[in-house]
C-alpha positions as CSV (number, residue, x, y, z in Angstrom):
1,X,141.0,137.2,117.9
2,X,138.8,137.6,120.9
3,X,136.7,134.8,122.6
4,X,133.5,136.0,121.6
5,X,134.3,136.5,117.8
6,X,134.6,132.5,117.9
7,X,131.4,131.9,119.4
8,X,128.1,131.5,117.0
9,X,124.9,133.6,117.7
10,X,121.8,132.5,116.7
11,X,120.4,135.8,116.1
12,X,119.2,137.1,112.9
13,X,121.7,139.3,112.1
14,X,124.3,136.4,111.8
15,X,122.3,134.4,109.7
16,X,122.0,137.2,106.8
17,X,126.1,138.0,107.5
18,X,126.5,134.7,107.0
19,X,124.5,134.0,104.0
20,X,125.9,137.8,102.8
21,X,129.7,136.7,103.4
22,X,128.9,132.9,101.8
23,X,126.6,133.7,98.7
24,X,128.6,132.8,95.8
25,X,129.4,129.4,97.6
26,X,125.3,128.8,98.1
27,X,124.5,129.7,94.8
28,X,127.6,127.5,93.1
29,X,126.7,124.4,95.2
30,X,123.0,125.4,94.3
31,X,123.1,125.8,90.6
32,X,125.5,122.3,90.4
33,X,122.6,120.4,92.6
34,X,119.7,122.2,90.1
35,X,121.3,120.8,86.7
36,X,122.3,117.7,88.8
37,X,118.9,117.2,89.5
38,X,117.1,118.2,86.1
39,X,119.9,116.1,84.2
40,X,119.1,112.9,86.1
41,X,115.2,113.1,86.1
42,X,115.4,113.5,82.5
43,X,117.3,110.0,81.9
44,X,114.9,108.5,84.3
45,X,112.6,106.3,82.5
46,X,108.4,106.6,83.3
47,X,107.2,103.3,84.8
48,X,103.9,102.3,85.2
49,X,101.9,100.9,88.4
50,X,99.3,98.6,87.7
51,X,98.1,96.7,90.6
52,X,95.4,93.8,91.0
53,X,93.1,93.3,94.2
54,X,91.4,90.4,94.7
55,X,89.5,88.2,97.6
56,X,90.5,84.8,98.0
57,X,87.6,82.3,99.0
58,X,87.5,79.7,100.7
59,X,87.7,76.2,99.3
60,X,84.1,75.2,100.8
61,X,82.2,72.5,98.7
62,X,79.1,73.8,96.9
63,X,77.3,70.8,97.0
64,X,77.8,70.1,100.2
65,X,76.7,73.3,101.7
66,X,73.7,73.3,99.6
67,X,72.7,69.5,100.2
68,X,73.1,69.5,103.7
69,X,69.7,67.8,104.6
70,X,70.9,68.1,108.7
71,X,71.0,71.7,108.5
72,X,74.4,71.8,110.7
73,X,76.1,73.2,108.2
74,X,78.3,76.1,109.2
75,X,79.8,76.5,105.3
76,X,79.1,79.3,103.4
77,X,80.4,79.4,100.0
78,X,79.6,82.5,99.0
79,X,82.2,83.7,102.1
80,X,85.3,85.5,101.4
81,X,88.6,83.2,102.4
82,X,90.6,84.3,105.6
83,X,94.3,84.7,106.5
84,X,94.9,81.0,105.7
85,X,93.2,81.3,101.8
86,X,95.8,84.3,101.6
87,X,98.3,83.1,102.7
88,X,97.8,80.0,100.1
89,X,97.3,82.2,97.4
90,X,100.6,83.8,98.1
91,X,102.1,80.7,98.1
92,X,100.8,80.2,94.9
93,X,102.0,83.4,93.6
94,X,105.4,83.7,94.5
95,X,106.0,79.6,92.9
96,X,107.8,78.9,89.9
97,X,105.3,78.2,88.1
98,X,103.8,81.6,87.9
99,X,106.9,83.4,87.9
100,X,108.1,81.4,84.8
101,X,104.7,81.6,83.2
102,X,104.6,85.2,83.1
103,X,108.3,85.5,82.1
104,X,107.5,83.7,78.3
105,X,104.0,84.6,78.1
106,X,105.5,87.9,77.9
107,X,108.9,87.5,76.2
108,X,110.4,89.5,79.4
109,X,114.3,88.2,78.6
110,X,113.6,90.1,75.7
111,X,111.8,93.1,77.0
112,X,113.9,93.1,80.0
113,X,116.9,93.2,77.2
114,X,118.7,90.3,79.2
115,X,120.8,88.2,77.0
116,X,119.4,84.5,77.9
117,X,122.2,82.6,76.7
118,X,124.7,85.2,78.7
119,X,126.2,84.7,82.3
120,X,123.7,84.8,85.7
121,X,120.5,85.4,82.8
122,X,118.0,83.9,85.2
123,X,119.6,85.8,88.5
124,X,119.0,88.6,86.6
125,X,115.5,87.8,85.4
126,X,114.3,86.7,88.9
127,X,115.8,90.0,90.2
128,X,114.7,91.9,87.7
129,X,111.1,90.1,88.0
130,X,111.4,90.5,92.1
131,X,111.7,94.3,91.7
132,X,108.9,95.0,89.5
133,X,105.9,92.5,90.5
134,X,105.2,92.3,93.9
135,X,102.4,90.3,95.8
136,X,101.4,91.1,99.8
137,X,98.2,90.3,101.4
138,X,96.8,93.6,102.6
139,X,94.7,94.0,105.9
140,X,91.8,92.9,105.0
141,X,93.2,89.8,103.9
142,X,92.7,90.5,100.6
143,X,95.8,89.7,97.8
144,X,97.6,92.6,95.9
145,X,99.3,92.2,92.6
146,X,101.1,95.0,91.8
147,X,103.5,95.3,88.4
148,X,106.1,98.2,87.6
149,X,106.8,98.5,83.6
150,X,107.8,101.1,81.1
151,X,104.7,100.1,79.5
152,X,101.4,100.6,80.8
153,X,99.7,97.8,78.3
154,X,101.9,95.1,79.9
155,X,102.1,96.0,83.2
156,X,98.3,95.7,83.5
157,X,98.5,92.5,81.1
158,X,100.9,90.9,84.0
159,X,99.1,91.7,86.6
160,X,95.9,90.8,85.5
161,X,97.2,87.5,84.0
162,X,99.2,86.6,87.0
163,X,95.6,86.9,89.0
164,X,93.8,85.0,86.4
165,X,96.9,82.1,86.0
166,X,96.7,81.8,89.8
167,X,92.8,80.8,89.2
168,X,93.8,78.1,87.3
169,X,97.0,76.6,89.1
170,X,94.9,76.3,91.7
171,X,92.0,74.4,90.5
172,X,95.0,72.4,89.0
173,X,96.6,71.6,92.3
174,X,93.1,71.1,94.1
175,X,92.1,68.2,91.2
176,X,95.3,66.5,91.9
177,X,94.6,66.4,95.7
178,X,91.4,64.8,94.6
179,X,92.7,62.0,92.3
């Protein structure tokens, strides 16, 4: 064998002797990747997205702004919250409270076919729940809710509950602070 049979052009010709010499390889490993591939997105399940934006606003007091008889007052509250009101309602979000909430408002041990009474059952709920409902504060400092499900109908019913529970914990929290 001579040095230059070793060596690998990158000509044209070498790449259609090679794929002439090497077809029945490429079209085995082909065909086994094809019905790989259409055998595994069939057993995939369809999930759903369903995502909630929302503005969180500031905790200024109405009557105050409104009353102000001095005129020095800088609070407006119609105004949308800023990183700090995210970063509370995040807070909020992402508590036990909400979390648990959702999980037996919606049954999800039993949607998530997770045996409650078996071994790790509330690992494997909050990983489960972790995966599929996500919350991030976008750049606009807006919140995002967003829910993965099989089922369209509930994962617009979490998100959408999750946004309006977190209305009421906080209003909750905020007339404790008060008392």
């Amino acid at each position: 064998m001579s040095n230059q049979s070793q060596e690998f052009s990158f000509s044209s010709f070498s790449f259609i002797s090679f794929l002439v010499k090497w077809w029945k390889h490429i079209a085995i490993v082909t065909l086994i990747g094809a019905v790989a591939s259409i055998v595994i997105s069939l057993t995939i399940k369809d999930r759903y997205k369903s995502v909630v934006i929302f503005y969180p606003t500031t905790t200024n007091s109405i009557s105050k702004a409104l009353l102000d008889v001095t005129g020095n007052s800088r609070q407006d509250f119609l105004e949308f919250g800023e990183e700090a009101e995210a970063e509370q309602a995040l807070q909020i979000l992402q508590s036990d409270e909400i979390r648990e909430w959702v999980i037996a408002q919606y049954n999800l041990y039993e949607h998530y076919k997770i045996n409650p009474k078996g071994k790790y059952a509330k690992t494997r709920m909050m990983k489960k729940f972790a995966r599929n409902v996500k919350f991030r504060r976008t750049e606009f400092n807006s919140v995002e809710i967003s829910v993965l499900d099989e089922d369209p109908n509930i994962a617009a019913g979490i998100a959408n509950d999750i946004a309006a529970r977190l209305d009421s914990v906080k209003n909750r929290i905020q007339k404790e602070r008060a008392i």
